[in-house]
N, C-alpha and C positions, 0 to 999 in steps of 0.2 A: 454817239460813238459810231462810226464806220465799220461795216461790218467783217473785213478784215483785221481789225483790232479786237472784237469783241469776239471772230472766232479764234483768237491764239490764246484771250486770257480764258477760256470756255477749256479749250485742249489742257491751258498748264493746269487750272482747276482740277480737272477730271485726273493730271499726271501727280499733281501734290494729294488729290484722295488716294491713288495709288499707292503711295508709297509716305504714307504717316507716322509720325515720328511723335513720341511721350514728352513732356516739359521737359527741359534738360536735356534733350538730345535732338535739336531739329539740326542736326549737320547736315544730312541731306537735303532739305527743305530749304535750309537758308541758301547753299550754295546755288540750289536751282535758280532761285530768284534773283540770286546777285547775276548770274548767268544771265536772267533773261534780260534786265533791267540789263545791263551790258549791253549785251546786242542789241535790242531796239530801242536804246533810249542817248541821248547826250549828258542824261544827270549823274554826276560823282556817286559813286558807289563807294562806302564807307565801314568796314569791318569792324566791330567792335566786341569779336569773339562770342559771346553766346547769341547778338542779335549783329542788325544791320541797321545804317540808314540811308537813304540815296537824298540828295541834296542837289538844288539847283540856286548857286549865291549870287545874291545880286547887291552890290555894296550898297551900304547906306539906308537900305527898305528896311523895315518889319520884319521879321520872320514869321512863318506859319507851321502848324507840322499837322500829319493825318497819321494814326496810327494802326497797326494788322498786328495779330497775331500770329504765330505758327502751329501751336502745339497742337498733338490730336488727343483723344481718350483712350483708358486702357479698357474698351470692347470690343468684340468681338463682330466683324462684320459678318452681317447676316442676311444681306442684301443682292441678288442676283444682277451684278454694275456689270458694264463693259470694264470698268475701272474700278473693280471693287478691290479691299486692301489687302495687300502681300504681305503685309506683316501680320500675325497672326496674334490675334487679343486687344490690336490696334485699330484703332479707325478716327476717321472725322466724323464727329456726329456731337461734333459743335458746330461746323460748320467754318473753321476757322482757315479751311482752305479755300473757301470762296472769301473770305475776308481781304487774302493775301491777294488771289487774282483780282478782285478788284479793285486793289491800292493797284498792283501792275498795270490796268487796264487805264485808271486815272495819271501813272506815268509816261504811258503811249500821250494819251491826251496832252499833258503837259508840252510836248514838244511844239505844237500850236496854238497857246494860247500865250499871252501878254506875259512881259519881263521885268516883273514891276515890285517884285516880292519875294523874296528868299523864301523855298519852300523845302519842308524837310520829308521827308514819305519812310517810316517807320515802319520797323519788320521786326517785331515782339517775339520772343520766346519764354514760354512756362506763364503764361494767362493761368492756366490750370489752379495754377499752386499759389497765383499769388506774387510768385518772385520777380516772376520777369519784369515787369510793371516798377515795381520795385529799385529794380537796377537799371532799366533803362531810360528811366523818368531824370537819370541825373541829366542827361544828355540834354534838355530842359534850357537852364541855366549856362552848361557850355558853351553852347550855340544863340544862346540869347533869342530863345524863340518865345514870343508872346500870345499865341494862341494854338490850341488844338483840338484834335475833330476824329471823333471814329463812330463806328455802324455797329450793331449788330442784330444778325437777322432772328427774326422772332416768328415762331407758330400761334395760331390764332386771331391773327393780326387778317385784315384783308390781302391779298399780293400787290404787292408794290407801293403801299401807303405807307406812311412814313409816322413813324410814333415818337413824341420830342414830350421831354415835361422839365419843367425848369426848377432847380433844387433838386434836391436829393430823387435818385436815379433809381438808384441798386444799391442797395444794405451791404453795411458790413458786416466780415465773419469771420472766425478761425476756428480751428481745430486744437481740441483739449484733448490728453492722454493723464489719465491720474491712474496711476501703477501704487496699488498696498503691497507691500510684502511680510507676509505672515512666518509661517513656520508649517513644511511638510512632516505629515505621520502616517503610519497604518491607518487604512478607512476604518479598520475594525475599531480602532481606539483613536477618533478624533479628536478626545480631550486633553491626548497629548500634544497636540498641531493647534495651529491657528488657520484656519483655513476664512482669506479673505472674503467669498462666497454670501455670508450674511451681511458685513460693511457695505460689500457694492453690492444689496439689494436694497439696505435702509438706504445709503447713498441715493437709486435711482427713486425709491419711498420719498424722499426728503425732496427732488428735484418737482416730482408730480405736482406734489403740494406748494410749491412757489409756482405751478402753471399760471393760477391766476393774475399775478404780479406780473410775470412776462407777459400773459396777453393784452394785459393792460397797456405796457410801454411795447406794443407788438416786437416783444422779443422773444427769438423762439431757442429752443434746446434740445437739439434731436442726438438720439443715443446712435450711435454707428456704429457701434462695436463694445461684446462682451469680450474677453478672452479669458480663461481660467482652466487650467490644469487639461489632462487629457482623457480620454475615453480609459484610462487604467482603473479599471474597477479594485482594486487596494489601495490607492493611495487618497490619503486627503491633500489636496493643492496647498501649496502656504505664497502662490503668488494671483495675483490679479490685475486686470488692466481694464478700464473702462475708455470709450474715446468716445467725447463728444462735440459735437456742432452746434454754436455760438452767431447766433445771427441777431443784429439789432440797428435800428437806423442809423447809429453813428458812434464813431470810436469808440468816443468817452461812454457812450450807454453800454457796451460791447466789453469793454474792459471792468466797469462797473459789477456786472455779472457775472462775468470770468471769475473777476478777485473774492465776492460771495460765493461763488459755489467750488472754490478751492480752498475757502476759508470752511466751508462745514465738510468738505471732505476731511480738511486735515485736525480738524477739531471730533471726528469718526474715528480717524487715524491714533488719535491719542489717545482719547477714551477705549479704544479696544485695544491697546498696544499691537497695534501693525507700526510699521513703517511705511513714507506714504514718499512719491514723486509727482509733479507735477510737469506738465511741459505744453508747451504750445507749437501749434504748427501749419502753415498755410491761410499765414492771416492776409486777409483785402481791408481793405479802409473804407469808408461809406463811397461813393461817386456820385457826385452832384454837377449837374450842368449849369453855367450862366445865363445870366437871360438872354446878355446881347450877342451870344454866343449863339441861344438858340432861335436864336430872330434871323440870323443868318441861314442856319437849317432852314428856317419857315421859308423865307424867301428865295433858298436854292429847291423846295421841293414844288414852288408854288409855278416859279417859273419852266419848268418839267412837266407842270398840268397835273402835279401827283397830289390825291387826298394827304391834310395833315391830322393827325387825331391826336389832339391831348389826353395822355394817361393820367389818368386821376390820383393813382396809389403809385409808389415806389415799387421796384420788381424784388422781391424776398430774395431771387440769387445772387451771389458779388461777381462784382467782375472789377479787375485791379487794373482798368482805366483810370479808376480814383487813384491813384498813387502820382498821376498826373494832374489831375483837377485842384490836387492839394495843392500843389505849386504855383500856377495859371492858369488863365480861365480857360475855361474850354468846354465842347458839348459831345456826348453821347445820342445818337438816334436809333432807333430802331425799326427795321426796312422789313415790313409786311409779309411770309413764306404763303402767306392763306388762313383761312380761318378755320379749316381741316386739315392743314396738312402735319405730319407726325412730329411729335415734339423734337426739340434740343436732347443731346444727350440719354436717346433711347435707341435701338438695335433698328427701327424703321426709319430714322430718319439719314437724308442725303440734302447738302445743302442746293435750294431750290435754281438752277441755274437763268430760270425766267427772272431771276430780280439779279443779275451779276451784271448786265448792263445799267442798272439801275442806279447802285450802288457806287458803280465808276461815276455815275453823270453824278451827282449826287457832291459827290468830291471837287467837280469840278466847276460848279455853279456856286459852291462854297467859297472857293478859291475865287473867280471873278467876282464874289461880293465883297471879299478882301480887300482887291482892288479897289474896286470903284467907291467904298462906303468909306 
């Protein structure tokens, strides 16, 4: 990349940590980039209300696509940036706005390189939650695109070495809410209330004791949240909510265990006369990459002179790239931050701008192996 290209996507980088926007609301965020891809690019820019896509058609080829997120987290920057966040509770500390610059930075590139392949450069909204992924993955089959390709940067990794594993990627997961509703009374005479309190303790009692069974099929259960009544010292509570996080290598295993531990909540539910709700929410699908998918990775990092390292294990986090992989093939890699440097989604971390050139090339060695293979 020419160093006048890599200093604009560096600037909009440091302008999208700026000003970070939550799933569901990257209005600002998309229009910058429709914005920028505008002005320095010749590829169709293409609106599709909560996300984007910029396309360059070439009749009769293949298609390909490269996919970015937008969304940022709801924390709290805490970081002394030239470009630290305006929004207050907000920040990137996914790192999903160096994601975005470096799809930008591989659409500068595009304008010089072969016209040989319909290519489509994806602009995601609500990764976070799951959705996005979701709804913009129909755009798939629309466009009749047969292959796709996205990064994401990872701590602990060397800087700039490229981490590829072929099958399963990143677990799948959702988010469980089982709401009992009992009956409020005076504290002083609890036995005339039903206070949910002991169900969602046997409840979380019951979940312990199937740890062994999850670790077995490394499937995990993490408790997120109690809620139950309020610091009123008179009253007994008659409502409760527990929420929890469902991770397991793949759907059916994922659902599996959702529908057993809804089946002994509501089987608690009965036997103590509560009333019980169940619901789900911010579900990802497993993300698996292809081999020949990631043979192209191998061979676009190989020809950059960048180390490759095969991950051994699947990453326990999701990420709803899989909602694409279901459909066609396609490969997820992951671009090296360092082997110290601060995690994903903590208050120290700032996405590493030493790998954003990286990343664009990365895109674009992909793409000419499309070509020529």
């Amino acid at each position: 990349m020419n160093q006048e290209n890599l200093r604009k996507i560096t600037a909009l980088r440091h302008e999208l940590h700026e000003y970070p926007e939550l799933s569901g609301r990257e209005t600002h965020t998309k229009r910058r980039l429709m914005d920028f891809i505008e002005a320095n690019t010749s590829l169709a820019v293409v609106d599709c209300g909560k996300f984007f896509y910029a396309a360059r058609y070439i009749e009769g080829s293949k298609s390909i696509a490269f996919r970015a997120d937008m969304d940022a987290l709801p924390i709290n920057e805490s970081l002394e940036l030239p470009y630290a966040s305006r929004n207050p509770g907000v920040s990137h500390k996914c790192g999903h706005d160096g994601h975005c610059a470096a799809l930008c930075g591989f659409a500068l590139e595009l304008e010089n390189l072969p016209r040989k392949r319909s290519v489509y450069l994806i602009f995601q909204h609500s990764e976070e939650t799951g959705q996005g992924g979701r709804e913009a993955a129909k755009l798939l089959h629309e466009r009749n695109i047969r292959e796709i390709y996205a990064f994401h940067n990872w701590s602990g990794w060397p800087e700039r070495s490229i981490i590829v594993r072929e099958g399963l990627c990143q677990c799948a997961s959702c988010g469980v809410i089982i709401k009992f509703t009992g009956k409020t009374s005076h504290a002083s005479e609890p036995e005339k209330g039903l206070n949910p309190a002991y169900v969602i303790a046997k409840l979380i009692d019951e979940l312990d004791a199937l740890k062994q069974e999850f670790d077995s099929r490394k499937i995990l259960c993490t408790i997120i949240n109690i809620s139950l009544g309020d610091k009123n010292f008179g009253i007994s509570p008659g409502e409760g909510e527990l929420a929890l996080t469902l991770r397991a290598q793949s759907d059916s295993e994922m659902r599996d265990i959702r529908n057993k531990i809804i089946k002994l909540a509501e089987t608690l539910a009965n036997n103590n006369s509560f009333g019980i709700q169940c619901s789900s929410q911010d579900y990802f699908p497993e993300t698996s990459s292809e081999s020949f998918c990631v043979n192209r990775v191998r061979r676009a990092a190989s020809s950059l002179g960048l180390k490759v390292i095969d991950m051994q294990d699947a990453i326990r986090a999701s990420e709803d790239f899989g909602w694409y992989t279901k459909q066609i093939p396609g490969a997820i890699f992951y671009l090296g931050n360092g082997e110290n440097y601060p995690d994903i989604h903590t208050s120290q971390y700032d996405f590493n701008d030493n790998i954003l050139e990286t990343a664009s090339d990365m895109f674009v060695n992909i793409y000419r192996d499309t070509v020529i293979k």
